[in-house]
Backbone as XML, in Angstrom:
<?xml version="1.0"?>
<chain id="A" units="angstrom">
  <residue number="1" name="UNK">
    <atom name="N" x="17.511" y="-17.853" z="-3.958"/>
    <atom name="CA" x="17.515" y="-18.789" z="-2.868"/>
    <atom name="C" x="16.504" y="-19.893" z="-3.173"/>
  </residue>
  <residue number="2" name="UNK">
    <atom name="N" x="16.582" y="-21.222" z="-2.851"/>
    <atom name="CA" x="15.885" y="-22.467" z="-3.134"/>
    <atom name="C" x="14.901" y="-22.223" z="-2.497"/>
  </residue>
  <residue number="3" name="UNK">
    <atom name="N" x="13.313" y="-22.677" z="-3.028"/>
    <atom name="CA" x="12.389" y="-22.670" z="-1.941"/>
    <atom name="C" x="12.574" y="-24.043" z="-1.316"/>
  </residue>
  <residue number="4" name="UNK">
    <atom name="N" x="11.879" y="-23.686" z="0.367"/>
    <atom name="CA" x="11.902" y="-24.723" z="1.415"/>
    <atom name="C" x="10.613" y="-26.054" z="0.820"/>
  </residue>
  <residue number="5" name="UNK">
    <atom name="N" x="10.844" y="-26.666" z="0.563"/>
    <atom name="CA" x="10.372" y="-28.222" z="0.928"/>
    <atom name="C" x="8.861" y="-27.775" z="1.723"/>
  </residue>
  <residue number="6" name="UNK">
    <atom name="N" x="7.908" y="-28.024" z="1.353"/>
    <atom name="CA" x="6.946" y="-27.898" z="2.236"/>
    <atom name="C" x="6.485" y="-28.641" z="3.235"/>
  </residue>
  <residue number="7" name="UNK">
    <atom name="N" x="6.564" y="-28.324" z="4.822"/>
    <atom name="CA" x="6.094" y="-29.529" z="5.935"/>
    <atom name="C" x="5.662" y="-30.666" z="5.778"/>
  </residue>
  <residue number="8" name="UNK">
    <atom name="N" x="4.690" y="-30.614" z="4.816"/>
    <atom name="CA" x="3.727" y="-31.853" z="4.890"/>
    <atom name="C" x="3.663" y="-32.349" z="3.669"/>
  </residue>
  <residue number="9" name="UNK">
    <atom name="N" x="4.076" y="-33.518" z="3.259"/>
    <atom name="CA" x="4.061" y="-33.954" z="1.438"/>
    <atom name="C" x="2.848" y="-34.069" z="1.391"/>
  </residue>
  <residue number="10" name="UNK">
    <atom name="N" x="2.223" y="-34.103" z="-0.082"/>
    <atom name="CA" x="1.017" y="-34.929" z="-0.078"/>
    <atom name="C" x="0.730" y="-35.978" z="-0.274"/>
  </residue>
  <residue number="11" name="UNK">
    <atom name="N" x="-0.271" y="-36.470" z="0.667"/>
    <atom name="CA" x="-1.202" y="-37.708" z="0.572"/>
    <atom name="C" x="-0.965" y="-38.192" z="-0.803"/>
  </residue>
  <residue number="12" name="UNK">
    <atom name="N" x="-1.300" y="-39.919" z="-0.679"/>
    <atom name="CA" x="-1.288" y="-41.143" z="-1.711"/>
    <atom name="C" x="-2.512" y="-41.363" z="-1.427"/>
  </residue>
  <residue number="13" name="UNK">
    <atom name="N" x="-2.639" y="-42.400" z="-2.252"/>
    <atom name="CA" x="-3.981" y="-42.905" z="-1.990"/>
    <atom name="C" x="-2.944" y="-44.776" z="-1.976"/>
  </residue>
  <residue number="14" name="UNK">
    <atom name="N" x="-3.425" y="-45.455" z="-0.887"/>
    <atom name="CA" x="-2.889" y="-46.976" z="-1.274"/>
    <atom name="C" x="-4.302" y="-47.771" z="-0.779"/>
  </residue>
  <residue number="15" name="UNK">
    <atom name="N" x="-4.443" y="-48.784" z="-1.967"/>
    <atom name="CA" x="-5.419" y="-49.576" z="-2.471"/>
    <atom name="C" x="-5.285" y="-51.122" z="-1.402"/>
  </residue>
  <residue number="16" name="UNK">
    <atom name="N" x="-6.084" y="-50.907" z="-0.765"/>
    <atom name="CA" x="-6.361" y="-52.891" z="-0.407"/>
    <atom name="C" x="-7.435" y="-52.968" z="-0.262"/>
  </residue>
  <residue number="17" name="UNK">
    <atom name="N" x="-7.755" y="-54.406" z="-0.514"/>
    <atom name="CA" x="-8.769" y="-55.385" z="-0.442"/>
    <atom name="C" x="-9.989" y="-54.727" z="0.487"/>
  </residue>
  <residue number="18" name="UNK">
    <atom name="N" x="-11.488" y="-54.789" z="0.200"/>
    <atom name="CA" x="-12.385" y="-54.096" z="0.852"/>
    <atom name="C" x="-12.407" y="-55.189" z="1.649"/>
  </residue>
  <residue number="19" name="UNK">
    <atom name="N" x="-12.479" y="-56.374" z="1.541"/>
    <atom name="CA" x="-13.032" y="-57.330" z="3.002"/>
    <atom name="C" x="-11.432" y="-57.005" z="3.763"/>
  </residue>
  <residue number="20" name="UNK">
    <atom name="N" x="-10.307" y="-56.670" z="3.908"/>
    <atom name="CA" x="-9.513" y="-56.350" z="4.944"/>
    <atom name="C" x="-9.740" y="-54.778" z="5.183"/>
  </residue>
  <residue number="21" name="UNK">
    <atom name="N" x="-10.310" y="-54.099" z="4.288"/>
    <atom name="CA" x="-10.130" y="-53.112" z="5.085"/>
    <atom name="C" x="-11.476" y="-52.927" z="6.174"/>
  </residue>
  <residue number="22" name="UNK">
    <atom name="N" x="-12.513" y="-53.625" z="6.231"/>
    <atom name="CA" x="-13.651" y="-53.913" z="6.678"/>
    <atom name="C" x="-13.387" y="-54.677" z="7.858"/>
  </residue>
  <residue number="23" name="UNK">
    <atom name="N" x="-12.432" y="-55.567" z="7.865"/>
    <atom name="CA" x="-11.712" y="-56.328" z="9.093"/>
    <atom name="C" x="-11.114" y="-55.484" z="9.747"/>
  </residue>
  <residue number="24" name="UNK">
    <atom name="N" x="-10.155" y="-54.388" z="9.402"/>
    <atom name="CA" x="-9.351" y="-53.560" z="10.179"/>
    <atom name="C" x="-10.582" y="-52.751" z="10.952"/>
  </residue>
  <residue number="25" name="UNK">
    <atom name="N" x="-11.121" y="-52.300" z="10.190"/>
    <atom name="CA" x="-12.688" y="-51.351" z="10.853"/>
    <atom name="C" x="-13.021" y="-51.889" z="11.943"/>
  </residue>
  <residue number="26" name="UNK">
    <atom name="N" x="-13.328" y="-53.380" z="12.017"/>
    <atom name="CA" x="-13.545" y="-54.077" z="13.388"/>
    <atom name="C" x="-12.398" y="-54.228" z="14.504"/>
  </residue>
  <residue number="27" name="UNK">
    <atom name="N" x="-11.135" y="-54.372" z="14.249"/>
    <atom name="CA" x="-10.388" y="-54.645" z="14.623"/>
    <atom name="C" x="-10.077" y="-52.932" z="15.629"/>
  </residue>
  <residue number="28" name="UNK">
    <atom name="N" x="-10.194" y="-52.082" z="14.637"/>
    <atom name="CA" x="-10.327" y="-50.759" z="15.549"/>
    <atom name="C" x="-10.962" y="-50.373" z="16.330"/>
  </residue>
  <residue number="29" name="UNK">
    <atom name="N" x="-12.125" y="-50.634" z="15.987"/>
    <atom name="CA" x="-13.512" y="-50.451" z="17.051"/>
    <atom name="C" x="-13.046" y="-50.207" z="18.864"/>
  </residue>
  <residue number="30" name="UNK">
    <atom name="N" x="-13.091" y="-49.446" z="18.927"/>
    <atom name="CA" x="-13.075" y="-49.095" z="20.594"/>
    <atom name="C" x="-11.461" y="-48.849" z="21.226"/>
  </residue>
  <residue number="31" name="UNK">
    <atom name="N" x="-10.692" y="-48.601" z="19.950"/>
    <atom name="CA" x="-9.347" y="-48.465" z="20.474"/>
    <atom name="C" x="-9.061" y="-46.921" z="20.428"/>
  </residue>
  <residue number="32" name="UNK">
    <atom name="N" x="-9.302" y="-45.758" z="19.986"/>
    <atom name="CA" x="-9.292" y="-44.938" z="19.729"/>
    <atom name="C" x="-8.492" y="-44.227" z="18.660"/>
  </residue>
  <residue number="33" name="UNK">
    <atom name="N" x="-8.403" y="-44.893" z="18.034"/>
    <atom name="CA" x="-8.270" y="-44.779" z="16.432"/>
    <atom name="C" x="-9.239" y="-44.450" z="15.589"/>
  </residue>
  <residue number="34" name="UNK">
    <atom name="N" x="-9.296" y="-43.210" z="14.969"/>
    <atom name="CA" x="-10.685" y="-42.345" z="14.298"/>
    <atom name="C" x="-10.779" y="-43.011" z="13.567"/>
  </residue>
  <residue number="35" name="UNK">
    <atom name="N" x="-10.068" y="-43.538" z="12.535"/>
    <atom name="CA" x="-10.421" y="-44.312" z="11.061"/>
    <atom name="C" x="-9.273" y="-45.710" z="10.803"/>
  </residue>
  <residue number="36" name="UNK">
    <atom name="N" x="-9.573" y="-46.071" z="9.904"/>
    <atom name="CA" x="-8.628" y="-47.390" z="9.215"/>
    <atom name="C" x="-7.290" y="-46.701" z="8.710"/>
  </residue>
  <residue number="37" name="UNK">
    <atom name="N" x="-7.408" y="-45.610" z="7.932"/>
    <atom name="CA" x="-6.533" y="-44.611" z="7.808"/>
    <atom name="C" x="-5.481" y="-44.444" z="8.527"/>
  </residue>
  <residue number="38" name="UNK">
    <atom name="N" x="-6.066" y="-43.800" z="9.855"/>
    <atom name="CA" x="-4.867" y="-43.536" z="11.032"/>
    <atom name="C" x="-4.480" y="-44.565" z="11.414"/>
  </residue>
  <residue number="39" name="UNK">
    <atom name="N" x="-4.875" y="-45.860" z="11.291"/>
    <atom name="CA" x="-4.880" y="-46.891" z="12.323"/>
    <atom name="C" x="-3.303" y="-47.598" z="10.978"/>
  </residue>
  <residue number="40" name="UNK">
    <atom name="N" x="-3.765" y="-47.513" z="10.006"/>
    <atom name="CA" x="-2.215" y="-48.359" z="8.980"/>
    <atom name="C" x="-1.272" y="-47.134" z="8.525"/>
  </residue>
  <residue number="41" name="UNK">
    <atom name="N" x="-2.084" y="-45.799" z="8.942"/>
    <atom name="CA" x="-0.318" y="-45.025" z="9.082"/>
    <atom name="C" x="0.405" y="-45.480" z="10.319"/>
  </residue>
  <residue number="42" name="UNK">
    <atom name="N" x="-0.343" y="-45.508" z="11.552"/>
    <atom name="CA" x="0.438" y="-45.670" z="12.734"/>
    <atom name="C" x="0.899" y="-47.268" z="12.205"/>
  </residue>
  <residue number="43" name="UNK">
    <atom name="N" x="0.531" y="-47.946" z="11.757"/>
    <atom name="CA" x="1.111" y="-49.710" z="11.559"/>
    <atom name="C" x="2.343" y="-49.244" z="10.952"/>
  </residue>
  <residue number="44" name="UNK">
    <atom name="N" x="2.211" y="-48.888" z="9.822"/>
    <atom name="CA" x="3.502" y="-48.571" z="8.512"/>
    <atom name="C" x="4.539" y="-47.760" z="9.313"/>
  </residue>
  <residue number="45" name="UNK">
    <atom name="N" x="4.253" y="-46.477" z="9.763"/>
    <atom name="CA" x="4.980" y="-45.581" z="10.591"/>
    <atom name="C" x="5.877" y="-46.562" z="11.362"/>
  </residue>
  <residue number="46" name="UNK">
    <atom name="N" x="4.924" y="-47.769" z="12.442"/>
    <atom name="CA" x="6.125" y="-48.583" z="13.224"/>
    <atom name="C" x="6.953" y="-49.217" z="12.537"/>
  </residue>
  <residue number="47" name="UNK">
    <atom name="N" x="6.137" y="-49.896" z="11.493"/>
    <atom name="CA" x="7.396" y="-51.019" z="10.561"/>
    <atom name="C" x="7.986" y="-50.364" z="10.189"/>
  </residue>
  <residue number="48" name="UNK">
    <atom name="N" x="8.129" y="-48.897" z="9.519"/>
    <atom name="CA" x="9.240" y="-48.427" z="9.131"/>
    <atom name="C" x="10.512" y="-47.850" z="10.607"/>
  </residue>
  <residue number="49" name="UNK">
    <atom name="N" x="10.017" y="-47.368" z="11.302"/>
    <atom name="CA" x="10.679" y="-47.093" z="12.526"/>
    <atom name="C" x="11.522" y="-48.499" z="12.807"/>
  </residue>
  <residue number="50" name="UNK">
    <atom name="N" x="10.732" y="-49.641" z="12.867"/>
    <atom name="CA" x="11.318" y="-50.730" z="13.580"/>
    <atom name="C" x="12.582" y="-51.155" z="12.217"/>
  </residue>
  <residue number="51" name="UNK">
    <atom name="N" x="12.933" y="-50.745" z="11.299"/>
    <atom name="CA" x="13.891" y="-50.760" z="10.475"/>
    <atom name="C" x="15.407" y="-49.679" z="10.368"/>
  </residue>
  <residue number="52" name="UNK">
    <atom name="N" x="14.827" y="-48.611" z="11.583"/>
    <atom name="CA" x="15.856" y="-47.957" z="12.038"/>
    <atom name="C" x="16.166" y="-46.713" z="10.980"/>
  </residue>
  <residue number="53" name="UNK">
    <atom name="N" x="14.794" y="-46.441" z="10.327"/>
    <atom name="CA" x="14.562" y="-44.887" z="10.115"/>
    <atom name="C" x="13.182" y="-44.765" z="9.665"/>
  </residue>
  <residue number="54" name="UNK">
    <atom name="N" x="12.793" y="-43.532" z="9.474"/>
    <atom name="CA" x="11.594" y="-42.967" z="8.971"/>
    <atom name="C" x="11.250" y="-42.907" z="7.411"/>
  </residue>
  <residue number="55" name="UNK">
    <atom name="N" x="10.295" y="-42.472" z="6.866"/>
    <atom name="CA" x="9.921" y="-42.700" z="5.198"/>
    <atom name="C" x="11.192" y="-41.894" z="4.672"/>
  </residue>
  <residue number="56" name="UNK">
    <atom name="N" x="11.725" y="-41.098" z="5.237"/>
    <atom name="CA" x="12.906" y="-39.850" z="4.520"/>
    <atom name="C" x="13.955" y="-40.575" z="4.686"/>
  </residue>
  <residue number="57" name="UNK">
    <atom name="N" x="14.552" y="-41.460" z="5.444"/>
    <atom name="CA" x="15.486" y="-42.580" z="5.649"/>
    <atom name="C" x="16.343" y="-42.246" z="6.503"/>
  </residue>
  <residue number="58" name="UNK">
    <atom name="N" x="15.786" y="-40.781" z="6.831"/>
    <atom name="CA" x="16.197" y="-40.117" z="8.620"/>
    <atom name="C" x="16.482" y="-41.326" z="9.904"/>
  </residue>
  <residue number="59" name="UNK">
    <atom name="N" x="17.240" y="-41.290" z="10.608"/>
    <atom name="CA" x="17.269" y="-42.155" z="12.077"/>
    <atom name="C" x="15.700" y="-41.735" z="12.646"/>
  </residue>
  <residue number="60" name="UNK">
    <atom name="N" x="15.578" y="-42.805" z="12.919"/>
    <atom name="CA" x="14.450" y="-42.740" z="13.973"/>
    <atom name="C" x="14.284" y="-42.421" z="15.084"/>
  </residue>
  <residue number="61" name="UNK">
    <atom name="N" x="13.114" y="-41.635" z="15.558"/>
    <atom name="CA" x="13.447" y="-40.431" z="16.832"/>
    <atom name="C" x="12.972" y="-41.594" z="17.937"/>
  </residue>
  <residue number="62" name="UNK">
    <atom name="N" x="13.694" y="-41.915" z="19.039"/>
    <atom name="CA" x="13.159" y="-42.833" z="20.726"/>
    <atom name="C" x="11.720" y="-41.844" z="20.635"/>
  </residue>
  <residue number="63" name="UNK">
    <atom name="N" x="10.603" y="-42.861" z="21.660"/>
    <atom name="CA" x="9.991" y="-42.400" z="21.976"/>
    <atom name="C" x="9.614" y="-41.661" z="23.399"/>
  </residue>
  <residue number="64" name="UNK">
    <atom name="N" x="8.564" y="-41.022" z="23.633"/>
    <atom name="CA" x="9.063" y="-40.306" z="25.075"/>
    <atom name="C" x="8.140" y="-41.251" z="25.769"/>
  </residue>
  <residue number="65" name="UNK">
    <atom name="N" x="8.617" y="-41.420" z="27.283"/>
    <atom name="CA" x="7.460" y="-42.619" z="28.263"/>
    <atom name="C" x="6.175" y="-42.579" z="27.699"/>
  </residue>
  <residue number="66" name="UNK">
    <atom name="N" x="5.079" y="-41.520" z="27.346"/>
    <atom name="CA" x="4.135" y="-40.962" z="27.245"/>
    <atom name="C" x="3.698" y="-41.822" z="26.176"/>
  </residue>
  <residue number="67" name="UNK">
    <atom name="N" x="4.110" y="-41.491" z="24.573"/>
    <atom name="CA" x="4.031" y="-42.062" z="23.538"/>
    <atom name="C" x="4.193" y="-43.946" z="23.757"/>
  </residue>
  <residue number="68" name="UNK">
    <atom name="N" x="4.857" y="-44.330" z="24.655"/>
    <atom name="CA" x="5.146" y="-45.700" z="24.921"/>
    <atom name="C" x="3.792" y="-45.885" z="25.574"/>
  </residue>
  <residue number="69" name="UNK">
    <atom name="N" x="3.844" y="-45.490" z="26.404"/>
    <atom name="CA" x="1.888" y="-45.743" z="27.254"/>
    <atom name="C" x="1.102" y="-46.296" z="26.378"/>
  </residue>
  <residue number="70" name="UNK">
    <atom name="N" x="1.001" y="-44.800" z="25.492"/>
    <atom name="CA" x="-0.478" y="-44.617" z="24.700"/>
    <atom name="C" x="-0.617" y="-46.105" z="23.315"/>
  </residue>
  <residue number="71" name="UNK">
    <atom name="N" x="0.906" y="-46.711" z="23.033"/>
    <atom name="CA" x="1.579" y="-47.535" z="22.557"/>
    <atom name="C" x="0.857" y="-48.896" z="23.264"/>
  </residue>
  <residue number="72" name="UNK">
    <atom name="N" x="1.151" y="-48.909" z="24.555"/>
    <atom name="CA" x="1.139" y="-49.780" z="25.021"/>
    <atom name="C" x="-0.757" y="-50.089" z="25.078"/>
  </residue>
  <residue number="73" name="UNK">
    <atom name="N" x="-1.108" y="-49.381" z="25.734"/>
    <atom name="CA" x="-2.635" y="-49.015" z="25.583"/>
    <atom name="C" x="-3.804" y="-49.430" z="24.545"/>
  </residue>
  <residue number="74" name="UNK">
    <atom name="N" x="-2.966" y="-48.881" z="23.155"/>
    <atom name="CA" x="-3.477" y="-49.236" z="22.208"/>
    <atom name="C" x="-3.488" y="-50.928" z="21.469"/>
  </residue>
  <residue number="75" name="UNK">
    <atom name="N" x="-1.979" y="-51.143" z="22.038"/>
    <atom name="CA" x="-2.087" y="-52.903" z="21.718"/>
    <atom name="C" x="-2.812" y="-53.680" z="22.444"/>
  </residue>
  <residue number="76" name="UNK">
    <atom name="N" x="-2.861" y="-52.958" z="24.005"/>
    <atom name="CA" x="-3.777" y="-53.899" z="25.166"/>
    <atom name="C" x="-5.373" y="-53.784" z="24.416"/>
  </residue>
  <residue number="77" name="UNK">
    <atom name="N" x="-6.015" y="-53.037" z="23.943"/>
    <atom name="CA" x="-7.076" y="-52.566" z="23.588"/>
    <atom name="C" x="-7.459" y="-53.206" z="22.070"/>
  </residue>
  <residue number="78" name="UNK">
    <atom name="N" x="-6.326" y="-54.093" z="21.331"/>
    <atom name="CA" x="-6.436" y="-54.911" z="20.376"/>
    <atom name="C" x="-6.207" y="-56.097" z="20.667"/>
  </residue>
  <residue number="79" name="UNK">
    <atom name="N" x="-5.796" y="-56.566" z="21.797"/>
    <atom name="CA" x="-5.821" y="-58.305" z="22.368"/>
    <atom name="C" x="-4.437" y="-58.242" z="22.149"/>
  </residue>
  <residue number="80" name="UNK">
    <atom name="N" x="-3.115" y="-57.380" z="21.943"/>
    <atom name="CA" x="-2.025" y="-58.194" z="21.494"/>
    <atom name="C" x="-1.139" y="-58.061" z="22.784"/>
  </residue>
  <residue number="81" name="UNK">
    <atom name="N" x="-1.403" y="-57.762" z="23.553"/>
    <atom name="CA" x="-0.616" y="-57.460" z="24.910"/>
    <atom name="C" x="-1.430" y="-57.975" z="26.342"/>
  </residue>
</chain>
């Protein structure tokens, strides 16, 4: 029998510019985003969603009211809303 695919792939490492990633650092500050890290998976995660699937090229799952809030929350808390 094939083994299963494991849950979680592993981590990359992707390279940018230290004065943007030093900008994003500010740009996070007080939104509740632990690191720069979480803050351009959740970016990438949307741009890929907003293309009408996920990194696996799966359909993209709606979100539930909840997730839209915390969505919404987080852009008010960066000036973009």
């Amino acid at each position: 029998m094939a083994s299963r695919v494991s849950e979680r792939a592993p981590d990359v490492t992707l390279k940018i510019p230290r004065p943007l990633y030093e900008q994003l650092g500010q740009v996070i500050d007080g939104t509740g985003f632990r690191s720069v890290t979480e803050f351009a998976v959740y970016v990438l995660r949307d741009l890929v969603a907003s293309h009408g699937a996920d990194a696996s090229g799966a359909p993209a799952e709606q979100l539930s009211r909840e997730e839209l809030d915390a969505v919404r929350r987080r852009l008010e808390a960066l000036g973009y809303l």
